[in-house]
Residue, then its C-alpha position, 0 to 999 in steps of 0.5 A: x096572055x093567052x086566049x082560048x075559043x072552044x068550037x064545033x067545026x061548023x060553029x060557036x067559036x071560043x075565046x080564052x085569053x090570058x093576056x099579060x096580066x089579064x085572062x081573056x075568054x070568049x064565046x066557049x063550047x064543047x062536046x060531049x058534055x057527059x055524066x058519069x056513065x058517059x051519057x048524055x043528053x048534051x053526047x055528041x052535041x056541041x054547047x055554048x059555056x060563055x055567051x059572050x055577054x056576061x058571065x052567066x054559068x060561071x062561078x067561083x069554087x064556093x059560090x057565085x061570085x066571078x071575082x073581077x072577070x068581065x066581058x069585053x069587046x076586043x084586044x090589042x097587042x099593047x105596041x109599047x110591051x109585047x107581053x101585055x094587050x090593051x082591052x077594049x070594052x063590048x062584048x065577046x070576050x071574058x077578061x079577068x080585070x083590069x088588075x090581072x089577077x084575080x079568083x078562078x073561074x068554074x063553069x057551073x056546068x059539070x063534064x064527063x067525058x069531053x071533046x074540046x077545040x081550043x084556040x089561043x094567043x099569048x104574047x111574050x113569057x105567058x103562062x096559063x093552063x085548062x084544067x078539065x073538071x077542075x083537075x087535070x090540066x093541060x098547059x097554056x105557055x109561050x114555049x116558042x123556040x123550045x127545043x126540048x119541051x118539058x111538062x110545064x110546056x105549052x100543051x104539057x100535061x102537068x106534074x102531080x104533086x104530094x110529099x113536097x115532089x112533082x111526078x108524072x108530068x106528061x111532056x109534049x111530044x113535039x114542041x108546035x108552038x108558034x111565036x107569041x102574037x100567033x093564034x093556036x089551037x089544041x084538040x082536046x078529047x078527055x075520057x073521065x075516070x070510071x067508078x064502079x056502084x060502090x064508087x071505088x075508081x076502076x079506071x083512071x082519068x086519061x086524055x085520048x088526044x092532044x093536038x096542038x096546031x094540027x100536031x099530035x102531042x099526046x095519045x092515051x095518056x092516063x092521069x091517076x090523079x089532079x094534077x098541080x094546083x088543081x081545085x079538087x083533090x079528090x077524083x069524081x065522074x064529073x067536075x067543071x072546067x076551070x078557068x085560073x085566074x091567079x097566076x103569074x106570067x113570066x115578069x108579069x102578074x097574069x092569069x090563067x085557066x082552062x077548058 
């Protein structure tokens, strides 16, 4: 499992769980919600992505379903298995269902360039991963005790893929992951690519800054394209954040997503 809150300093805390077979989500926000040019009402202002209360502005890739996510009160480290949390209902945080699996989850709100505080928790042999605007995803994984990191480690940003081959994974460049059961935080600032009027792409995507657990992991990484298992194959100014909702964690079907 994994669990995610998206915060300013002062306020507004967010919880994003993937919780061996379950994604948990609470109150989320951002900033700098921005258009393609990178201006924006919403520059520089922090706001509110889940309300805590149920799961109004998400949605599923093509519609407004939200498949089997729910809000719910409070998770427990299950005592009887480390890799999975028993769900309490109430309200607070988003859970993809009781089955663990279940569709990806979007907000309908669409970023440009975008500033994340990110909390979460796994517990053992999790995998999960925040994907901004639907595209580049930075890895959520229970990397305790790795001693060297690869891409698909917890902060990793993750390998492209076409012809049948990965390319252009991005490792962290120091492994600052804490044992599962241990809250941990990323911060997140994401520059979207830039298009010209004719909307040919002139600069790419890139993640300015990575830190995990008050450690830099990444600094001006260029991502010239979606990542693995991204939902859109193309590239736009803005796109939204992508909560996954259909993975598997090791041993464990869990899900995972993203912001």
């Amino acid at each position: 499992m994994n669990s995610i809150r998206l915060y300013p300093a002062g306020w507004q805390s967010v919880l994003f769980g993937l919780v061996a077979g379950w994604l948990l989500f609470g109150a989320t926000s951002t900033n700098g919600l921005a258009t393609a040019a990178g201006k924006s009402e919403q520059a520089n202002k922090w706001g509110a992505l889940f309300n805590g209360e149920n799961l109004n502005g998400w949605k599923s890739k093509s519609n407004d379903q939200t498949g089997g996510w729910t809000a719910a009160g409070r998770v427990l480290v299950d005592e009887t298995n480390a890799r999975r949390f028993a769900i309490q209902s109430g309200k607070g945080i988003l859970v993809n269902g009781e089955a663990g699996r279940t569709i990806n989850l979007f907000t309908k709100r669409q970023h440009g360039d975008i500033e994340a505080h990110i909390e979460f928790v796994v517990p053992q042999g999790s995998n999960s991963g925040i994907y901004f605007q639907g595209r580049y995803e930075i890895q959520v994984f229970d990397s305790f005790g790795v001693e060297k990191s690869k891409y698909s480690d917890c902060g990793g940003i993750y390998q492209r893929w076409a012809n049948g081959k990965g390319f252009e994974g991005h490792a962290p460049k120091t492994n600052a992951s804490k044992a599962p059961g241990e809250w941990q935080t990323f911060d997140v600032v994401f520059r979207a690519a830039r298009f010209d009027k004719a909307g040919k792409k002139v600069e790419n995507a890139r993640f300015v800054k990575v830190v995990h657990n008050g450690v830099l992991i990444h600094k001006n990484v260029e991502v010239t394209g979606p990542t693995r298992a991204a939902a859109f194959d193309d590239e736009q100014a803005v796109g939204p954040i992508m909560l996954q909702g259909d993975r598997k964690s090791t041993r464990l079907n869990s899900s995972h997503t993203s912001i």
